[in-house]
Backbone as a chain_set.jsonl record, in Angstrom:
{"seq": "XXXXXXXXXXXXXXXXXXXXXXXXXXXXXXXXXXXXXXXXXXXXXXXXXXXXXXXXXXXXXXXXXXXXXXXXXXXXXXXXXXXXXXXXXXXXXXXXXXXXXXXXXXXXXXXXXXXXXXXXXXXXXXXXXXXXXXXXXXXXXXXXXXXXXXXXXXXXXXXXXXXX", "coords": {"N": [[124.231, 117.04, 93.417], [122.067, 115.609, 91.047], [122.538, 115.544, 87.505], [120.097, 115.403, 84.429], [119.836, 112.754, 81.75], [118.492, 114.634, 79.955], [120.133, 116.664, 79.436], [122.554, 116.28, 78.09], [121.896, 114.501, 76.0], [122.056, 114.076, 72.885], [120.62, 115.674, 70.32], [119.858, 115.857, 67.623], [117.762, 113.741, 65.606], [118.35, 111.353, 63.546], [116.596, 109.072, 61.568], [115.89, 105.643, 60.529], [114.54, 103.49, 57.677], [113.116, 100.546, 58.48], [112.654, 99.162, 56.06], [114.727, 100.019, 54.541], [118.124, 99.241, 52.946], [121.083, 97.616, 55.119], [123.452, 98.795, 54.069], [122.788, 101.131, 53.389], [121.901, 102.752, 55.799], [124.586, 102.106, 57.219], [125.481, 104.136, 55.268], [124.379, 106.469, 56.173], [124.976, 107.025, 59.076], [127.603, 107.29, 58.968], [127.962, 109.352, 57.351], [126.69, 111.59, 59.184], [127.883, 110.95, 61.457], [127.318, 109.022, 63.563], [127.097, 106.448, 65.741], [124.582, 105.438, 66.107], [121.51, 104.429, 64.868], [117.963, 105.629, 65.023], [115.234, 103.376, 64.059], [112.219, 103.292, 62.26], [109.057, 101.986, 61.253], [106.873, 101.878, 58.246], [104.982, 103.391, 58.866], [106.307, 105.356, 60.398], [106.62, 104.659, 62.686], [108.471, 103.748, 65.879], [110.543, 100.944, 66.009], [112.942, 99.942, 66.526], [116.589, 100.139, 67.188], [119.405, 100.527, 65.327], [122.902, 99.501, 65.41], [126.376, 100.962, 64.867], [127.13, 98.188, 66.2], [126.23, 96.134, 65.022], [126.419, 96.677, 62.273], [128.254, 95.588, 62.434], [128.473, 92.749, 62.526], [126.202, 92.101, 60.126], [128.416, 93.042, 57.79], [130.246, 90.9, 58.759], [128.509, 89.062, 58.738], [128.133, 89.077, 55.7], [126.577, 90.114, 54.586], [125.521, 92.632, 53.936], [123.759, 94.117, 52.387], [121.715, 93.472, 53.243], [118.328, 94.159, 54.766], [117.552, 96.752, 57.504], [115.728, 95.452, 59.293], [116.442, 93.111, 59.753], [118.444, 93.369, 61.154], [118.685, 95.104, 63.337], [118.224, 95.804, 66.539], [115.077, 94.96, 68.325], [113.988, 95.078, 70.049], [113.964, 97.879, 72.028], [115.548, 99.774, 74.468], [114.94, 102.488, 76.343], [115.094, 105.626, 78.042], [113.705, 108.433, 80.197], [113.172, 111.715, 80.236], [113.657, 112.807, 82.716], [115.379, 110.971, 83.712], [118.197, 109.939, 85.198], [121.554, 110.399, 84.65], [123.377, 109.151, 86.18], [121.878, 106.616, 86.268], [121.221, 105.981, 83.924], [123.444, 105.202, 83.122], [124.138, 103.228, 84.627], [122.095, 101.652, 83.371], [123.011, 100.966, 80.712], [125.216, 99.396, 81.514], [124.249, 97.497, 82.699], [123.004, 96.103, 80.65], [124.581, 96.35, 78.406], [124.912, 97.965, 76.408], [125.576, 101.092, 74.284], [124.037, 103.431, 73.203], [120.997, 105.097, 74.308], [117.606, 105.911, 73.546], [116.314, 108.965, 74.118], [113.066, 109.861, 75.915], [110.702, 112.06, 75.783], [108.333, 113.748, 77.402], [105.804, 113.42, 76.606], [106.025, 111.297, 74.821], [107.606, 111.191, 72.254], [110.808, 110.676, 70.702], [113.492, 112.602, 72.189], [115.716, 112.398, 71.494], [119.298, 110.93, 71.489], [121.293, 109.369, 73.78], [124.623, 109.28, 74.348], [127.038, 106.834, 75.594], [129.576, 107.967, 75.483], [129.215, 110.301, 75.875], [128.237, 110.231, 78.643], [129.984, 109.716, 79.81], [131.433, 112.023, 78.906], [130.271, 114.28, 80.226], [130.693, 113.268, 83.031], [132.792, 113.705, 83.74], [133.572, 115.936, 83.386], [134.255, 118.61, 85.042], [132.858, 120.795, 85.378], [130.372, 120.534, 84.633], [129.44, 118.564, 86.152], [129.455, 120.283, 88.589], [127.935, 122.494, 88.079], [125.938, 122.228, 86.049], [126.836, 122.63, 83.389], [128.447, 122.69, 80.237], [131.909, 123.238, 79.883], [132.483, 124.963, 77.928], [130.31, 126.765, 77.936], [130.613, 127.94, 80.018], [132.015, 131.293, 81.488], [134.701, 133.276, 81.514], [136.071, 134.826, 84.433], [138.388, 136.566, 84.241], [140.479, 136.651, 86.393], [143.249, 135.381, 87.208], [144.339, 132.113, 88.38], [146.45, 132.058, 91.136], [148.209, 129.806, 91.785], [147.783, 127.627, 89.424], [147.817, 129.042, 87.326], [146.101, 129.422, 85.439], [143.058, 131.188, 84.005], [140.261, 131.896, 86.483], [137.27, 130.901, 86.108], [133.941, 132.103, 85.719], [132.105, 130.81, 88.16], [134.094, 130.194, 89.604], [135.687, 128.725, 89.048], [139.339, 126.876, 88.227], [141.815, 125.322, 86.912], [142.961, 123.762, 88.634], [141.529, 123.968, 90.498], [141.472, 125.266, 93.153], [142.128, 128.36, 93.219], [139.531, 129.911, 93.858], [139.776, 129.163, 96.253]], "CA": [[123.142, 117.352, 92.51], [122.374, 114.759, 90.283], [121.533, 116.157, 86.319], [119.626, 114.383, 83.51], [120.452, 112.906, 80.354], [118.036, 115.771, 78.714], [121.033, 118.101, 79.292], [123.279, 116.056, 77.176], [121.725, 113.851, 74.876], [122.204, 114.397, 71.408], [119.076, 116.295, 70.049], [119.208, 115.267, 66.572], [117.631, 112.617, 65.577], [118.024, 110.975, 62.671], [116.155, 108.141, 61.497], [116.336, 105.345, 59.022], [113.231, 102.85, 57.524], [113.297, 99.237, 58.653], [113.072, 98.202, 55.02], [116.098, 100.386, 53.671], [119.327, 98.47, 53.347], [122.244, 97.622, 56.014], [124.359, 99.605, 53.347], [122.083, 102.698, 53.402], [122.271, 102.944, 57.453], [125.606, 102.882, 57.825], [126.298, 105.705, 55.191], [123.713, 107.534, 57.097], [125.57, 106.82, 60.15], [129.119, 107.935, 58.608], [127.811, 110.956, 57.006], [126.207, 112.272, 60.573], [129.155, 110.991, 62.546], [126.679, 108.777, 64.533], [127.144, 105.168, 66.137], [123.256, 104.295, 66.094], [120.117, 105.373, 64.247], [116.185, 104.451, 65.239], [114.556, 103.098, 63.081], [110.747, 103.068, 62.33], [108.489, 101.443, 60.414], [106.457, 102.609, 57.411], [104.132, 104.7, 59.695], [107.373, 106.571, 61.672], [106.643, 104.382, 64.486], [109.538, 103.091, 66.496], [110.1, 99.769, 65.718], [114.034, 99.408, 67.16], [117.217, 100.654, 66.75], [120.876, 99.761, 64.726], [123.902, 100.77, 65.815], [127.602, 99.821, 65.345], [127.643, 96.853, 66.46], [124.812, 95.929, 64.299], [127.03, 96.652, 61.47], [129.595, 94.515, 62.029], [127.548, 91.439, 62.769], [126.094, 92.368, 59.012], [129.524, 92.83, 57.517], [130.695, 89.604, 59.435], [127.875, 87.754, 57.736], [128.427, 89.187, 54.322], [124.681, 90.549, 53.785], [125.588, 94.159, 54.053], [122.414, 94.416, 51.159], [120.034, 93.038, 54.142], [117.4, 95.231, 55.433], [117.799, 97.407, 58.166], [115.109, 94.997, 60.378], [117.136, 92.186, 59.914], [119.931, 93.381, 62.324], [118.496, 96.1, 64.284], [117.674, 95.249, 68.124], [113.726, 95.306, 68.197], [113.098, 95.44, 72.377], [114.626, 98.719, 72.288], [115.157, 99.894, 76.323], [115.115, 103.868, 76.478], [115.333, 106.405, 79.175], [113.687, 109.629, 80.117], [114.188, 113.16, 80.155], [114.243, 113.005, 83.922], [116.665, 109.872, 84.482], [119.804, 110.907, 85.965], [123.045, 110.389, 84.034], [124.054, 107.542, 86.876], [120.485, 105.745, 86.272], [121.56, 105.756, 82.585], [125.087, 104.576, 82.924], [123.857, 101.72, 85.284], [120.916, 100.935, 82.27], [124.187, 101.212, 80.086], [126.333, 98.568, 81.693], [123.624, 95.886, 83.021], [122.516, 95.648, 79.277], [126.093, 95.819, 77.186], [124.258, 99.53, 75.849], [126.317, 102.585, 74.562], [123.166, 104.553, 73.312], [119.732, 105.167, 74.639], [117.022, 106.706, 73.118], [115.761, 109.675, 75.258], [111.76, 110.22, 75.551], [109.587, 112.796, 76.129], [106.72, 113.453, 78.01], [104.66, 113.197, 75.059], [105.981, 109.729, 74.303], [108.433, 111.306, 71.411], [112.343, 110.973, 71.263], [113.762, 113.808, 72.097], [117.363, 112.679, 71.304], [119.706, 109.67, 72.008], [122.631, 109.864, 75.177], [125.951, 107.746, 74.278], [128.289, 106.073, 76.506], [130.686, 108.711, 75.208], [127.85, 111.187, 76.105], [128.135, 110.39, 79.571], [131.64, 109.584, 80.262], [131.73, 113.4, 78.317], [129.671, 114.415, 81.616], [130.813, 112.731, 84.483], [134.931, 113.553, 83.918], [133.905, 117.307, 83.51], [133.799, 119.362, 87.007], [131.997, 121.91, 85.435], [128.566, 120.1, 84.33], [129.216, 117.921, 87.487], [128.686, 120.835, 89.677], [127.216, 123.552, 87.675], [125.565, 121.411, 85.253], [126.754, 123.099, 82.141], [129.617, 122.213, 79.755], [133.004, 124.204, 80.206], [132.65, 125.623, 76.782], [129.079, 127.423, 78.352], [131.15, 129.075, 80.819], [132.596, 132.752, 81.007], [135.679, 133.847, 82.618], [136.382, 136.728, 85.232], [139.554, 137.587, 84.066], [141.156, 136.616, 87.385], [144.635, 134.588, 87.251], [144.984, 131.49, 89.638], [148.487, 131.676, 91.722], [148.562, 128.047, 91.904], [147.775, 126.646, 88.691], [148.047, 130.138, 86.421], [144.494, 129.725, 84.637], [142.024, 131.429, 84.514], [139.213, 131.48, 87.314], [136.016, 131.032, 85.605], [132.251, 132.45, 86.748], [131.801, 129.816, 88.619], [135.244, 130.378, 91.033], [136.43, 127.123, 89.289], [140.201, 126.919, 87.707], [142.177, 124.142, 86.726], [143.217, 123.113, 89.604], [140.686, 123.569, 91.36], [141.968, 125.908, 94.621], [141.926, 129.865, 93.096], [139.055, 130.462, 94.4], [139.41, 129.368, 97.807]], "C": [[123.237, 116.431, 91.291], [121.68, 115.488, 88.619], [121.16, 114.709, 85.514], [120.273, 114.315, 82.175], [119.555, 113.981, 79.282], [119.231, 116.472, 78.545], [121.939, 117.707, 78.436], [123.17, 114.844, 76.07], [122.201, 114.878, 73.718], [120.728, 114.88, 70.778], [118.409, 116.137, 68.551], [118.767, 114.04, 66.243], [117.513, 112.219, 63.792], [117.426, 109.398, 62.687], [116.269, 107.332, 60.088], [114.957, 103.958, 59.358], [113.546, 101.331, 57.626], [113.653, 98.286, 57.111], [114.28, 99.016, 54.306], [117.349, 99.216, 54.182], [120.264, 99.059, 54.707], [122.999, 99.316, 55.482], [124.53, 101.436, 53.408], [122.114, 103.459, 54.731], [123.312, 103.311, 57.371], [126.429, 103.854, 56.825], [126.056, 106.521, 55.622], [124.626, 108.231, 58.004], [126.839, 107.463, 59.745], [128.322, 109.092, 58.311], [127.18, 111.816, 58.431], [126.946, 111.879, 61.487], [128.388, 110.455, 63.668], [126.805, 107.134, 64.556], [125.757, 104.773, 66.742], [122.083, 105.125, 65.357], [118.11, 104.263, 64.991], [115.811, 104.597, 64.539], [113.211, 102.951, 63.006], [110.416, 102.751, 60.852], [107.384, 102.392, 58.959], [105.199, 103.749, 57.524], [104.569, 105.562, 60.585], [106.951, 105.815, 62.503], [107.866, 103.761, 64.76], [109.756, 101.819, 66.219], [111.828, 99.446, 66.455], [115.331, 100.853, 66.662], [118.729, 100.089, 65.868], [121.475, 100.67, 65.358], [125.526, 99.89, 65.077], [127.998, 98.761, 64.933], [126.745, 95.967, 65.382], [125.546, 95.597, 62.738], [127.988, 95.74, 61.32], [129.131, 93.197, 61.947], [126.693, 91.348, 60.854], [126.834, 91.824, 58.011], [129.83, 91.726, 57.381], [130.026, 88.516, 58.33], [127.916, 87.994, 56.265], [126.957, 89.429, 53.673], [125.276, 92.197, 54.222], [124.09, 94.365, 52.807], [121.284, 94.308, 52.101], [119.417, 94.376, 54.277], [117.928, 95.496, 56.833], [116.938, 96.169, 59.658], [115.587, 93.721, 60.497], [118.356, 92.058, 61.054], [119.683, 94.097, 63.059], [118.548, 95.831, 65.495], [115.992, 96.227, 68.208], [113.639, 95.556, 69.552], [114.681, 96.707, 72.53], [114.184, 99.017, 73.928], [115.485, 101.524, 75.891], [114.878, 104.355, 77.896], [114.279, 107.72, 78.852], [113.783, 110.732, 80.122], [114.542, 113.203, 81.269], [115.409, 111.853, 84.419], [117.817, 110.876, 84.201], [120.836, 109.681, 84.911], [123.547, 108.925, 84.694], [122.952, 106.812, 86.353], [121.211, 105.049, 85.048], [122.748, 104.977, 82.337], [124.737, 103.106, 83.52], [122.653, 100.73, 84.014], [122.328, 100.082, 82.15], [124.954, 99.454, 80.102], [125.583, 97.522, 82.196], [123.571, 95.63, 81.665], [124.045, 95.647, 77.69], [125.498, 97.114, 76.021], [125.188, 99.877, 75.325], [125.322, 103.32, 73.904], [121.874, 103.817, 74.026], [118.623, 106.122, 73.688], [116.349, 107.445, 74.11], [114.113, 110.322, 75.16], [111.229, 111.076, 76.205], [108.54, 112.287, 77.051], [106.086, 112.692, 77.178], [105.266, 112.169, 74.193], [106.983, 109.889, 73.208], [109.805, 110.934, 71.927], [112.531, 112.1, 71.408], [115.248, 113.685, 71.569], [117.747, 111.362, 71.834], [121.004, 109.915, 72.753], [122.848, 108.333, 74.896], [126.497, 107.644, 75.221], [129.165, 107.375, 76.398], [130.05, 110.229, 75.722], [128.378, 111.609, 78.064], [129.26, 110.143, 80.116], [131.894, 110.944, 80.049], [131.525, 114.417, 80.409], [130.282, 114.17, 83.162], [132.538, 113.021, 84.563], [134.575, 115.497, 84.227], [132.957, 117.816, 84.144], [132.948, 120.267, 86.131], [130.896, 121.586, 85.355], [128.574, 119.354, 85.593], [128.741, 118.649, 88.514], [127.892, 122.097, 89.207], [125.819, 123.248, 87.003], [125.509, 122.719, 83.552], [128.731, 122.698, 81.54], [130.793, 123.423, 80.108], [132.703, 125.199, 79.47], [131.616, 126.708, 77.242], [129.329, 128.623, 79.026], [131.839, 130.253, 80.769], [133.817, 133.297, 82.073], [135.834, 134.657, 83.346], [137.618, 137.323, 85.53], [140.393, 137.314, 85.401], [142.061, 135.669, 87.071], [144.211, 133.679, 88.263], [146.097, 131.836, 89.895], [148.835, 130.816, 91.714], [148.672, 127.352, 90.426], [148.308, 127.837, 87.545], [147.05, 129.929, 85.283], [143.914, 130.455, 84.917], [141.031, 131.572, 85.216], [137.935, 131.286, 86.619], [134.785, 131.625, 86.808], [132.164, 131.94, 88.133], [132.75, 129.823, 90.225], [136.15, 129.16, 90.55], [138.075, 127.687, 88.103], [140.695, 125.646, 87.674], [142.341, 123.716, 87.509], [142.502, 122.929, 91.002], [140.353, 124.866, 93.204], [142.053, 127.427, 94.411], [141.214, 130.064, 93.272], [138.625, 130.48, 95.969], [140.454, 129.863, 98.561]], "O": [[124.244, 116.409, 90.584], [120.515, 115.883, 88.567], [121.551, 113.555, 85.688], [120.931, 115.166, 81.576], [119.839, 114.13, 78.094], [119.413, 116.942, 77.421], [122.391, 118.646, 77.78], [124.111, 114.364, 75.439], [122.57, 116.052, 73.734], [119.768, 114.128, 70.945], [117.228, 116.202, 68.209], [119.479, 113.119, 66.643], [116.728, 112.739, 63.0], [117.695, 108.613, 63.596], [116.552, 107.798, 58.984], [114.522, 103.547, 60.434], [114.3, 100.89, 56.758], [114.392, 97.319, 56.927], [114.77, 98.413, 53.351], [117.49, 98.602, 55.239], [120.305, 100.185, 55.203], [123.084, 100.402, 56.057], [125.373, 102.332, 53.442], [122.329, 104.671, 54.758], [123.543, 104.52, 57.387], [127.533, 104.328, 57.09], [126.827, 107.469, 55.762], [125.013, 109.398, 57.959], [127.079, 108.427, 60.472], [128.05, 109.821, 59.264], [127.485, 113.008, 58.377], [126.76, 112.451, 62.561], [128.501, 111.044, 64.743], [126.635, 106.523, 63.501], [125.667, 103.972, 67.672], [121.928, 106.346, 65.39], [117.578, 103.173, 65.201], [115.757, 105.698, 63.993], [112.851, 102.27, 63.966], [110.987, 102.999, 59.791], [107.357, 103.622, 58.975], [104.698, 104.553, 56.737], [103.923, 106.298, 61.331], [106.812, 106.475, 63.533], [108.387, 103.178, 63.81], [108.621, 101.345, 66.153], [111.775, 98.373, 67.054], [115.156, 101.943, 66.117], [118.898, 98.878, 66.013], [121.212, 101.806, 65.75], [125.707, 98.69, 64.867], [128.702, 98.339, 64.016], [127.139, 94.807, 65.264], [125.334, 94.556, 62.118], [128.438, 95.228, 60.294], [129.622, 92.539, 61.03], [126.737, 90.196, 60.422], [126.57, 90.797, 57.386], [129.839, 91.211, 56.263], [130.487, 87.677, 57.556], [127.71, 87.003, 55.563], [126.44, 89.042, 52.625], [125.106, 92.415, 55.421], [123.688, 95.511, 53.011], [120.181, 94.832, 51.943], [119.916, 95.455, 53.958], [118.654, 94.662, 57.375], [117.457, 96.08, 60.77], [115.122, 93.095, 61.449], [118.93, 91.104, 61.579], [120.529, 94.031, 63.951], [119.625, 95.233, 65.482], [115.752, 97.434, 68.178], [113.005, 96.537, 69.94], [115.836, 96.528, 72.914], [113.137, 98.736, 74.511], [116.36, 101.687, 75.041], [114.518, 103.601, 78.799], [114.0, 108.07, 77.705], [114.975, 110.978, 79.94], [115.703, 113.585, 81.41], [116.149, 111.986, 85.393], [118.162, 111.853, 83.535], [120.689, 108.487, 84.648], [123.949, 107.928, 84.095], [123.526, 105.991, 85.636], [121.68, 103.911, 85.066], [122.911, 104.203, 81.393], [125.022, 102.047, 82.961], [122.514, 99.511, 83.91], [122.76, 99.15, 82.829], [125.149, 98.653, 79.188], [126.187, 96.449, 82.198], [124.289, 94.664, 81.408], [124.215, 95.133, 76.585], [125.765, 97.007, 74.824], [126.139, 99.153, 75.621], [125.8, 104.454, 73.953], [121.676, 102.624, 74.259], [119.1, 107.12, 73.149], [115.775, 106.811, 74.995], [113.925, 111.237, 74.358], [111.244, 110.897, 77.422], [108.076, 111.192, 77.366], [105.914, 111.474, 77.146], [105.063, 112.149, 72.979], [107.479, 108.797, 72.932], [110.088, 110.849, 73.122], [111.788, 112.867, 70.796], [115.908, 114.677, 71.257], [116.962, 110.664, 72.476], [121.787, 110.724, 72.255], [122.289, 107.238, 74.966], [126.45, 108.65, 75.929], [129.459, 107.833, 77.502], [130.815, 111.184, 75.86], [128.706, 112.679, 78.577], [129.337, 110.577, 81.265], [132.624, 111.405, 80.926], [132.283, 114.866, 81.268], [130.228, 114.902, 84.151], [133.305, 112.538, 85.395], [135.177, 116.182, 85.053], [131.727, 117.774, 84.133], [131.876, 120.289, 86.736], [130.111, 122.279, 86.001], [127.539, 119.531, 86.235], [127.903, 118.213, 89.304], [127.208, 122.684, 90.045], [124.779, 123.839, 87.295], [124.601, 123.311, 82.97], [129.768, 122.533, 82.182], [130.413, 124.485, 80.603], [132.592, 126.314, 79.979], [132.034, 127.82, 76.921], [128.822, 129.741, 78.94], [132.464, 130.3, 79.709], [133.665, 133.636, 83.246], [135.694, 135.722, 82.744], [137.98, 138.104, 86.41], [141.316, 138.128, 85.368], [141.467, 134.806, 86.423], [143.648, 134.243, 89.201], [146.899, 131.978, 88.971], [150.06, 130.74, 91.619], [149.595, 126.56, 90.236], [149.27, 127.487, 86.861], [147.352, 130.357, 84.169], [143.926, 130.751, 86.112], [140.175, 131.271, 84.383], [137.456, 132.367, 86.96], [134.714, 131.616, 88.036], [132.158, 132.674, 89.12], [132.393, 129.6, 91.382], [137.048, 128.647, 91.218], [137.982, 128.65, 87.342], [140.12, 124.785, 88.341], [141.694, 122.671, 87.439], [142.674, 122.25, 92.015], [139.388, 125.06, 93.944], [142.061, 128.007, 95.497], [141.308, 131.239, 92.918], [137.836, 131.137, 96.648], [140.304, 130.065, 99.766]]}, "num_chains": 1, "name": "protein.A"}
């Protein structure tokens, strides 16, 4: 069962204005604990995104004062709510990616899915076959014999074999 990146994008979105400074981004970016922001122009429209890497290339050149549309990446590539997690990872790694912006029907973001997003995803059995994070899940009080966890809802335990 393959899920989408709706289920684990990131749902906030913050945004920052093509003409605000480098400087102003990445305190954004530190204070929200986020490695990219989209950016739009002076009518909220999309216009690209910064991230990161964006910053250092900035830095590097010693304009940290520039504008935000000076370093951004304008041919932003996004995903939608229905692409699958692999789709995304394969964007991901033809293009040298680690976010996406994730769109709506209705043409909005809904949220942006990191590299770290989906590596989060694809290591843990529980959203792999349930499609929900561990943390989501509820225990039934049953012991494994094998591993001595817990069984969760689900029948799943650490190791995998208490419920069969």
């Amino acid at each position: 069962m393959s899920h989408t990146v709706s289920q684990i994008a990131t749902k906030v979105i913050h945004v920052i204005k093509e003409d605000d400074s480098v400087v102003s981004a990445a305190s954004e970016m530190k204070n929200h604990n986020m490695g990219s922001m989209i950016v739009v122009d002076s009518n909220n429209q999309v216009v690209g995104i910064i991230t990161e890497r964006d910053m250092v290339r900035a830095l590097a050149d010693r304009k940290i004062d520039a504008k935000v549309r000076d370093y951004m990446t304008a041919s932003v590539k996004g995903v939608t709510e229905e692409t699958t997690i692999e789709d995304a990872l394969e964007i991901m790694l033809e293009n040298g990616f680690r976010h996406l912006p994730v769109i709506g029907k209705n043409g909005k973001i809904l949220g942006i899915v990191s590299i770290r997003d989906i590596a989060r995803a694809l290591s843990d059995s529980h959203f792999l076959q349930y499609g929900k994070d561990w943390t989501e899940v509820k225990g039934s009080g049953v012991v494994c014999p094998v591993c001595g966890l817990e069984i969760d809802e689900t029948g799943y335990c650490n190791c995998g074999t208490g419920s069969s």
